[in-house]
Kinemage of the C-alpha trace (Angstrom):
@kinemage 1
@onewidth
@group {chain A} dominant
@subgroup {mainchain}
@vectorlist {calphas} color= white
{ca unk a 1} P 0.000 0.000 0.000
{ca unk a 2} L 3.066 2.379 0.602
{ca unk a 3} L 4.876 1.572 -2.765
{ca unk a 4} L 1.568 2.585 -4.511
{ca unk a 5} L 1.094 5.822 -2.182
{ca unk a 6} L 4.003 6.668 -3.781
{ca unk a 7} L 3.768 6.001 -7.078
{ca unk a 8} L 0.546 7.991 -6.917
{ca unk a 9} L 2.595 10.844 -4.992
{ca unk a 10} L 5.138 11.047 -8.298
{ca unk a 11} L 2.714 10.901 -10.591
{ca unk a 12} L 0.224 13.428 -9.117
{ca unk a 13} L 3.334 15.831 -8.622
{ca unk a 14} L 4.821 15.824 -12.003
{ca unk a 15} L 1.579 15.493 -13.839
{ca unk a 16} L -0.309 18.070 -11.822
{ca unk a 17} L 1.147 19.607 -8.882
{ca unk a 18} L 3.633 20.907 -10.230
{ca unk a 19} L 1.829 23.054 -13.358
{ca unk a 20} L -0.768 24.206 -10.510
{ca unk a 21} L 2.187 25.127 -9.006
{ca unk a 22} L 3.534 27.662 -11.527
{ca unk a 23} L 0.383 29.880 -11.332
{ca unk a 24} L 0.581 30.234 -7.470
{ca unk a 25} L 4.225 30.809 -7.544
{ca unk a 26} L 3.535 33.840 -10.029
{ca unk a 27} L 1.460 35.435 -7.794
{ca unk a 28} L 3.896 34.855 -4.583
{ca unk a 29} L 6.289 36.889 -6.874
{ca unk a 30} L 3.999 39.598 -7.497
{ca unk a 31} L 2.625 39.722 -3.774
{ca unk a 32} L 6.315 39.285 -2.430
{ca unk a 33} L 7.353 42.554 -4.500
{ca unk a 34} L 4.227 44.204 -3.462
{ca unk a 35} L 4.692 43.962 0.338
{ca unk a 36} L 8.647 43.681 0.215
{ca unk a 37} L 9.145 40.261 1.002
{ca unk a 38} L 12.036 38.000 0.504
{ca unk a 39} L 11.272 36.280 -2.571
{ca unk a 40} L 13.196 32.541 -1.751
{ca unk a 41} L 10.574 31.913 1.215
{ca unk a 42} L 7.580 33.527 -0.695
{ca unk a 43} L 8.328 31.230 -3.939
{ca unk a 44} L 8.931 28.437 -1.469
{ca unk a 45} L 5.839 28.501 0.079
{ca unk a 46} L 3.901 28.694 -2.954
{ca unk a 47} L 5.387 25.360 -4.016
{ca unk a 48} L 4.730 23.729 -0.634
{ca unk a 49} L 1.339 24.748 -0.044
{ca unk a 50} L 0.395 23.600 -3.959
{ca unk a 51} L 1.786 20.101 -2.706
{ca unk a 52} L -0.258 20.063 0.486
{ca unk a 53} L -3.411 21.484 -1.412
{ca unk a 54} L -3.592 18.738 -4.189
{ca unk a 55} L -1.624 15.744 -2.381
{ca unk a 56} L -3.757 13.439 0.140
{ca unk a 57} L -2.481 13.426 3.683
{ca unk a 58} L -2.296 9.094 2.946
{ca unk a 59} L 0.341 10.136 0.186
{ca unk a 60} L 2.585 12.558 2.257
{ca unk a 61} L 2.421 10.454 4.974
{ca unk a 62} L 4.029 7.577 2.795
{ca unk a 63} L 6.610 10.361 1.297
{ca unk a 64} L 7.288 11.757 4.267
{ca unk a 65} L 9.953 9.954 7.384
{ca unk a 66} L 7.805 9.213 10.466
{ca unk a 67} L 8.542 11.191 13.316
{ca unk a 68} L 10.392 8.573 15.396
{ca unk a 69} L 12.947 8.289 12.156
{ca unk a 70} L 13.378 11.704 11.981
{ca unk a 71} L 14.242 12.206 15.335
{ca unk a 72} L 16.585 9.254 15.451
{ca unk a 73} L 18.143 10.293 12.195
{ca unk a 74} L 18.548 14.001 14.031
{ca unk a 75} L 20.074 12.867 17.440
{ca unk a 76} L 22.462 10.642 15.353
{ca unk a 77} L 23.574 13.283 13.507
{ca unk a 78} L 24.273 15.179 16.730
{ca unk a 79} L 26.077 12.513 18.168
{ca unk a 80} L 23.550 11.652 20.663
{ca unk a 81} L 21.678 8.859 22.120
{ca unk a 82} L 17.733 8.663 21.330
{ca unk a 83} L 16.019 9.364 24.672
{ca unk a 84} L 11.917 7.989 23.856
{ca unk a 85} L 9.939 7.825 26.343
{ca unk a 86} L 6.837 5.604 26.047
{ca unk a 87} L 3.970 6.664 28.180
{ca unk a 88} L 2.480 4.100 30.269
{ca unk a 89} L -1.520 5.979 29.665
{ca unk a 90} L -1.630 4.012 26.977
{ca unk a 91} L 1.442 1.829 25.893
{ca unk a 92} L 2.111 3.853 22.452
{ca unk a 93} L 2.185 7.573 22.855
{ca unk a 94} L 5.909 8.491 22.780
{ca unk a 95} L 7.948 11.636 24.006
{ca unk a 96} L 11.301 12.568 22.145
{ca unk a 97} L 13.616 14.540 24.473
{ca unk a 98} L 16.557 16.454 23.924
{ca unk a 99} L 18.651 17.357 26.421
{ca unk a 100} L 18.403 15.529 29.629
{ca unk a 101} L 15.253 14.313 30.851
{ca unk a 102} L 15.017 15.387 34.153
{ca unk a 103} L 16.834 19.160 33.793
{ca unk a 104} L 15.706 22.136 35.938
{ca unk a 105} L 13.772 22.950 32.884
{ca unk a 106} L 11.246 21.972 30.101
{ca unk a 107} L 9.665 22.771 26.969
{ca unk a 108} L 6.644 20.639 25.945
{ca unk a 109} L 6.773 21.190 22.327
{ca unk a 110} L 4.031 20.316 19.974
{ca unk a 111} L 4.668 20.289 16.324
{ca unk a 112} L 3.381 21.555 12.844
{ca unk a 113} L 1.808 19.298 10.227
{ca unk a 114} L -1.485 20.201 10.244
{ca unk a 115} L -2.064 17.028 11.991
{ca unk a 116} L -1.216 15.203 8.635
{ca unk a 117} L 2.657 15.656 8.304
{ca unk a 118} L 5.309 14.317 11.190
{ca unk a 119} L 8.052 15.915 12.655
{ca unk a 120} L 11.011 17.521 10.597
{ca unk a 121} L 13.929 18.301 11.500
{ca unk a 122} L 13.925 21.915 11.569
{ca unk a 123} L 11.662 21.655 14.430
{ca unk a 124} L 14.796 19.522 16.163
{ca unk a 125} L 17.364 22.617 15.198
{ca unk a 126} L 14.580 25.298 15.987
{ca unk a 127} L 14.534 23.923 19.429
{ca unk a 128} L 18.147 23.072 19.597
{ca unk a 129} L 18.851 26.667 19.651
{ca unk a 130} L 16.531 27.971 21.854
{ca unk a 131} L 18.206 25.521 24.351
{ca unk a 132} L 21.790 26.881 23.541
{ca unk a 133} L 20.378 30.469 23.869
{ca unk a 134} L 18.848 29.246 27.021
{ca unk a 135} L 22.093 27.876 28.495
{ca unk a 136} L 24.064 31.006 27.342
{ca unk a 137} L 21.569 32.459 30.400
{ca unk a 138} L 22.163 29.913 32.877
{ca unk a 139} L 19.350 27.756 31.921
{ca unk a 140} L 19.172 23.631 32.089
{ca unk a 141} L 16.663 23.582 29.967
{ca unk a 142} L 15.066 20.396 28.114
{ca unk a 143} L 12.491 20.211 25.291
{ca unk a 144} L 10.528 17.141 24.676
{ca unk a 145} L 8.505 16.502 21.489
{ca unk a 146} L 5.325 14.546 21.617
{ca unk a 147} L 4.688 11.847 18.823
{ca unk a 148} L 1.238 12.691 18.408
{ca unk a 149} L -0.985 10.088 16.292
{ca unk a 150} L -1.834 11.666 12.938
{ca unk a 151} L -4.684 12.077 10.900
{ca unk a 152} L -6.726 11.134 8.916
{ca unk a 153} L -6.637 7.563 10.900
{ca unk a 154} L -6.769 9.199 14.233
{ca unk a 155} L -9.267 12.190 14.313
{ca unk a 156} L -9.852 14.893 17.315
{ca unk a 157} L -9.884 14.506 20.603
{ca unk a 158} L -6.934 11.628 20.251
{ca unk a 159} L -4.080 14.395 20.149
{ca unk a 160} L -5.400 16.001 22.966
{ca unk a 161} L -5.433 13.092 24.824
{ca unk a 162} L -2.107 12.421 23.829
{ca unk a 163} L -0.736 16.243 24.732
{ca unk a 164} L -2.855 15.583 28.239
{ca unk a 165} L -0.971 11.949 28.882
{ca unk a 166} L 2.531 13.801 28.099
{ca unk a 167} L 1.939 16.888 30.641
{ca unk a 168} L 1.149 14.255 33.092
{ca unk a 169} L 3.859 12.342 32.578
{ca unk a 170} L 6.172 15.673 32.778
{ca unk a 171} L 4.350 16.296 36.582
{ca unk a 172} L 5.048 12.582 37.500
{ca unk a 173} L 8.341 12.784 36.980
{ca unk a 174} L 9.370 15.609 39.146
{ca unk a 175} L 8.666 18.734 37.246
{ca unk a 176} L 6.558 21.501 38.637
{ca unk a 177} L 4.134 23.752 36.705
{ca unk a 178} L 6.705 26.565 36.895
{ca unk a 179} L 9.284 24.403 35.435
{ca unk a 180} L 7.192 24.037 32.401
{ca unk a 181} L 6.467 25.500 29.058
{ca unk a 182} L 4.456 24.264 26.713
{ca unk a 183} L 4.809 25.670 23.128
{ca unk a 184} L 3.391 24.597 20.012
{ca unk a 185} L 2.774 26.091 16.074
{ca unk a 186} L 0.133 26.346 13.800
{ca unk a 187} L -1.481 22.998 14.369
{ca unk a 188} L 0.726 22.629 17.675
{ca unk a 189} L -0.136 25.439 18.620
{ca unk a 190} L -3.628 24.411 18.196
{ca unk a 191} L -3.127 21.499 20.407
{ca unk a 192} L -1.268 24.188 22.757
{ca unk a 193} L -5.006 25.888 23.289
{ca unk a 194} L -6.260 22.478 23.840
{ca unk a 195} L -4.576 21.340 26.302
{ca unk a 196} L -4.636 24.993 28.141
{ca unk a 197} L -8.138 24.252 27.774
{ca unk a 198} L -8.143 21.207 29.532
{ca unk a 199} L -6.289 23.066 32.363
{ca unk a 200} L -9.066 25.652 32.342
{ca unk a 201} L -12.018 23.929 32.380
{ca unk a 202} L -12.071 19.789 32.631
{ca unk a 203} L -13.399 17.531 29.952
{ca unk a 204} L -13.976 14.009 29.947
{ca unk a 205} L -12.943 11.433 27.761
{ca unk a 206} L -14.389 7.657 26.485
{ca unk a 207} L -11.137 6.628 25.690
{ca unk a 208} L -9.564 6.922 28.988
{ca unk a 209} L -10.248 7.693 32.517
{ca unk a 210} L -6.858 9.136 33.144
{ca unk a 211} L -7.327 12.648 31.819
{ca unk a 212} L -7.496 14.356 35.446
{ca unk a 213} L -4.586 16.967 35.771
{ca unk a 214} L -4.521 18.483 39.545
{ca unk a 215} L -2.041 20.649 39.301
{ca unk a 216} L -0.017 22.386 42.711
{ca unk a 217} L 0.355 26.086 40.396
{ca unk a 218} L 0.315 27.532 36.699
{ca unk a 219} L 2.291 26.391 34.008
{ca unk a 220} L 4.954 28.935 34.089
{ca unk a 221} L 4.130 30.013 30.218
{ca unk a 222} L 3.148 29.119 26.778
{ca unk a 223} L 4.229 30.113 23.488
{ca unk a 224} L 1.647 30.082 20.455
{ca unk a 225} L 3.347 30.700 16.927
{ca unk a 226} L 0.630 31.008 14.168
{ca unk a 227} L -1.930 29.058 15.881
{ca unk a 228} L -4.794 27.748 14.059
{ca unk a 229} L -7.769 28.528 16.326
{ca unk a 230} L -10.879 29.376 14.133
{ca unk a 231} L -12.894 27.209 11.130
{ca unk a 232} L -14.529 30.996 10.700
{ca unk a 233} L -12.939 31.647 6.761
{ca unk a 234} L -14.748 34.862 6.341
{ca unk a 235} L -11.752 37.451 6.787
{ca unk a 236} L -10.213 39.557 5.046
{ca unk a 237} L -6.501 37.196 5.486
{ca unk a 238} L -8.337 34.668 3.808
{ca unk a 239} L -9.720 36.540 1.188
{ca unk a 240} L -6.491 38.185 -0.063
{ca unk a 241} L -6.157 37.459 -4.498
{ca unk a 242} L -2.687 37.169 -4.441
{ca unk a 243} L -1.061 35.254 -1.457
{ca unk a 244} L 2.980 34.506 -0.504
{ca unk a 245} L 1.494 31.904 2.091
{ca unk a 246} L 2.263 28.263 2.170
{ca unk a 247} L -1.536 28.128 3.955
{ca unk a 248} L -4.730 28.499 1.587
{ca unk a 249} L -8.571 27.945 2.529
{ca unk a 250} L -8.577 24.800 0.905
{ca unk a 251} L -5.813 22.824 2.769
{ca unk a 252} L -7.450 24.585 6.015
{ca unk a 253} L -10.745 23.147 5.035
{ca unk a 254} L -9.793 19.785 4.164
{ca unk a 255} L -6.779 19.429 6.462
{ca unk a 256} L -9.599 20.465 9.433
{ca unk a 257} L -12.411 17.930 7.992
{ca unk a 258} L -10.490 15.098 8.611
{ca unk a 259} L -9.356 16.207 11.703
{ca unk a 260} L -13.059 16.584 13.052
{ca unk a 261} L -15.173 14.295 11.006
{ca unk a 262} L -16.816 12.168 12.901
{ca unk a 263} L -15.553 13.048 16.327
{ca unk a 264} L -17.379 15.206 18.950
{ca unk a 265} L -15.604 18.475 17.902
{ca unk a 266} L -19.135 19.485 16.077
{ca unk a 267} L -21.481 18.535 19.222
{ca unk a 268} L -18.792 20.304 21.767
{ca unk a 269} L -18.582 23.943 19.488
{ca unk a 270} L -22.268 23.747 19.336
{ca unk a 271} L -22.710 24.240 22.996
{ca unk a 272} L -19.789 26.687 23.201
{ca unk a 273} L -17.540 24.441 24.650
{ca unk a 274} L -13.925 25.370 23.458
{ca unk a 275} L -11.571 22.710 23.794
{ca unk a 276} L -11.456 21.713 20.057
{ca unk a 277} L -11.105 25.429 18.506
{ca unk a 278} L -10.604 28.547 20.400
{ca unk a 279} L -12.838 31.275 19.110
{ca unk a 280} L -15.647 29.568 17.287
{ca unk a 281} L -17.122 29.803 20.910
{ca unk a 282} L -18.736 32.490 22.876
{ca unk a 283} L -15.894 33.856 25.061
{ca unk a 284} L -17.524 33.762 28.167
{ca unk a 285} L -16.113 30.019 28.557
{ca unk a 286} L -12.265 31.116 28.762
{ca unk a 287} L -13.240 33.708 31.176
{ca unk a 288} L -10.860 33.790 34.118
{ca unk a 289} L -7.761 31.813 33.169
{ca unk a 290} L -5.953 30.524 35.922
{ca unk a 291} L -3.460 28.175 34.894
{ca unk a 292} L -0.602 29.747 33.392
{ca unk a 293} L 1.447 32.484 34.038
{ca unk a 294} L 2.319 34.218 30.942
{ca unk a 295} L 1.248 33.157 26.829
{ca unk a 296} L 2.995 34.817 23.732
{ca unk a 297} L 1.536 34.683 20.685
{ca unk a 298} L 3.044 35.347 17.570
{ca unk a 299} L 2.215 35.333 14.127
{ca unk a 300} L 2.867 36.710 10.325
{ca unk a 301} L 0.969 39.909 8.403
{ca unk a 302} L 1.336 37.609 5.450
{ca unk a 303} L -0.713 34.546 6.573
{ca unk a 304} L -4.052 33.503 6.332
{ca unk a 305} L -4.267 32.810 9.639
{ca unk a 306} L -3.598 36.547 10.477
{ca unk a 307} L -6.757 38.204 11.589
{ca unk a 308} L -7.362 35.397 14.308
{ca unk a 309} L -4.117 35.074 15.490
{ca unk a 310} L -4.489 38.927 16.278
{ca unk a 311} L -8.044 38.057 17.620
{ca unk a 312} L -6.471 35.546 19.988
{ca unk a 313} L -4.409 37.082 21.311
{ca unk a 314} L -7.007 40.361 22.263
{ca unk a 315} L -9.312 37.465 23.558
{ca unk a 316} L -6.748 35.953 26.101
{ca unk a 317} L -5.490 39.215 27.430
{ca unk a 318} L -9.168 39.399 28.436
{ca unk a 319} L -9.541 36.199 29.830
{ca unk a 320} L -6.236 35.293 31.662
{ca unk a 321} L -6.308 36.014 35.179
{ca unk a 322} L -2.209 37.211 35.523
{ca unk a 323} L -3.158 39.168 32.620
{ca unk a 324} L 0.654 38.657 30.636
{ca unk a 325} L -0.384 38.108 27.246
{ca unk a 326} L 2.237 39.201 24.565
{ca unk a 327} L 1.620 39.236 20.563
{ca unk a 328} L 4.458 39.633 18.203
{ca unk a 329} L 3.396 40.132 14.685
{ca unk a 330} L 5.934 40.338 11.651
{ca unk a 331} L 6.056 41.078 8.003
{ca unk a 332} L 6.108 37.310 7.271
{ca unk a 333} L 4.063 34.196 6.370
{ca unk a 334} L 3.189 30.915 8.058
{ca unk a 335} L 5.147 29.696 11.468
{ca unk a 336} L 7.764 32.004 9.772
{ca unk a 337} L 10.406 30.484 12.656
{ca unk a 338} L 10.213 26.777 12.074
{ca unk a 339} L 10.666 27.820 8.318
{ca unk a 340} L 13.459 29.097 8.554
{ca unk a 341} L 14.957 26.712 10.106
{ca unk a 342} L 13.987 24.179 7.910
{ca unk a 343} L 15.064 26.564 5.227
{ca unk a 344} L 18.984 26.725 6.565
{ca unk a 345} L 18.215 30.524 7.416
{ca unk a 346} L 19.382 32.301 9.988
{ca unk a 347} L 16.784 32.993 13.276
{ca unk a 348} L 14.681 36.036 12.652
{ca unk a 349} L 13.312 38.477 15.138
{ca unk a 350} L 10.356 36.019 15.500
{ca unk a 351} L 12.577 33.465 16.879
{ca unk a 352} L 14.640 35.898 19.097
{ca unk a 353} L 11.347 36.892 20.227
{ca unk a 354} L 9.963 33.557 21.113
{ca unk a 355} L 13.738 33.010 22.503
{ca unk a 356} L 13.480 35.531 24.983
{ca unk a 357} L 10.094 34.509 26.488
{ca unk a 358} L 11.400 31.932 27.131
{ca unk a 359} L 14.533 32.645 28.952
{ca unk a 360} L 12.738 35.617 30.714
{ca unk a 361} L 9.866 33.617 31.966
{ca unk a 362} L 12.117 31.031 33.587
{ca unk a 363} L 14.571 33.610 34.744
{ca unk a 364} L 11.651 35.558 36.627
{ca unk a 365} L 10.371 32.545 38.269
């Protein structure tokens, strides 16, 4: 079934991804001169998001390295030891660490894809760095990655399970809510607001009994960088002619179909309960958040998910009870951080940005 996946992959991308791909990369040209944008990450992006638009997730999935291989393939090259933990919830979720796993302190990070694509490696580096920055400060810091289940075979809530399950196992172990972060983008980030969700206001599962999280203080922060948190596509982001985003409506759309077809995501929204997606709810339910400290959101003047990144950000300086809500916008696309780093590019302000939450929010403790 994989050697045809991919046969199909090669044949859809030479036969018809790629002349779809010419149009869109035209008018990445024409929006990147427009608004003064570098043109490599603009023509880039119009490549990538033409292969994610018109390639099913079953297809990049068999192109793509799982996350486990890419991890192992990354430590290697680093000269380190895997450290996996699997976590005894439920005998398959998995947490990739680097760094040590019990240091003074940890990043929960939850990764892009959309919930369709794994791990990459530029996640690995992106991370990598922020824990060199963080030691240049006097930091032991750690990041683990969870090895969330993927869609379309596993649909909401199992990744929020999965992100609940991981924090858990970070409290049995040792940590304390103000030696973690958690941290996620675009569809990690989305997961970020889930779990932070969880935190706020309980929900039950079928799958598992074990959901319960009593924690002794707030999470000492969390970082969202271009988090998907509204379904709503009727703003002006979305609606732009010419785009230098790797994101469209239509991967959005589908991408977020098969996350919450046939799941409880539609039965939960319509009774303004906001665990699945942040502000498709009335915002009454996130009133008075209590459990973390500070949240930084960041995001790009050039992505679709603009407008509601900005609207999430208003929302939680509303609704957390500390009141330290940060937003960081640049003159850039999509989770402009993790691609650069996949790129080979130098960190941009974005990243020193997220950088310095970091390192100031543990510092402050």
């Amino acid at each position: 079934m994989a050697s045809l996946a991919k046969l199909r992959f090669f044949f859809s991308l030479f036969f018809y991804v790629l002349p779809i791909a010419g149009f869109r990369i035209l008018g990445a040209i024409v929006r990147a001169w427009m608004k003064k944008l570098p043109l490599g990450p603009s023509i880039w992006n119009a490549f990538a998001g033409t292969l994610m638009a018109n390639t099913p997730p079953k297809q990049l999935q068999a192109i793509l390295p799982s996350t486990l291989d890419v991890y192992n393939a990354w430590t290697l090259s680093q000269g380190n030891k895997s450290k996996v933990d699997v976590l005894a919830a439920d005998g398959s979720t998995r947490l990739l660490w680097i760094g040590p796993e019990k240091g003074n302190k940890v990043i929960l990070f939850l990764h892009v894809g959309g919930y369709v694509m794994p791990l990459s490696r530029g996640h690995l580096d992106w991370m990598e760095h922020v824990r060199n920055e963080a030691y240049t400060s006097r930091i032991e810091l750690s990041v683990c990655f969870l090895a969330y289940d993927l869609i379309p075979a596993n649909p909401y809530p199992r990744q929020m399970v999965q992100a609940i399950f991981a924090l858990r196992h970070l409290l049995s172990m040792g940590y304390k809510p103000s030696e973690i972060i958690i941290g996620g983008d675009s569809a990690g980030g989305h997961l970020s607001l889930s779990l932070i969700a969880h935190l706020h206001r309980h929900r039950t599962f079928r799958e598992t009994t074990n959901s319960a999280i009593d924690l002794d203080g707030r999470i000492r922060g969390c970082f969202l960088v271009s988090p998907l948190s509204s379904f709503n596509f009727d703003t002006p982001s979305y609606k732009r002619w010419l785009s230098s985003d790797v994101l469209s409506r239509k991967v959005v759309g589908e991408w977020g179909d098969h996350l919450v077809r046939n799941s409880p995501w539609y039965e939960e929204i319509s009774v303004g309960k906001g665990w699945g997606m942040a502000l498709d709810v009335p915002e009454s339910w996130w009133e008075n958040i209590d459990v973390v400290d500070r949240v930084f959101v960041t995001g790009g003047y050039e992505e679709v998910f603009c407008d509601h990144v900005q609207q999430l950000a208003k929302m939680l300086r509303r609704n957390v009870a500390k009141g330290d809500v940060e937003l960081y916008m640049a003159n850039e696309a999509h989770d402009g951080p993790f691609m650069d780093f996949a790129a080979g590019r130098p960190p941009s302000e974005t990243t020193r940005t997220i950088t310095q939450f970091v390192i100031t929010s543990f510092k402050d403790e």
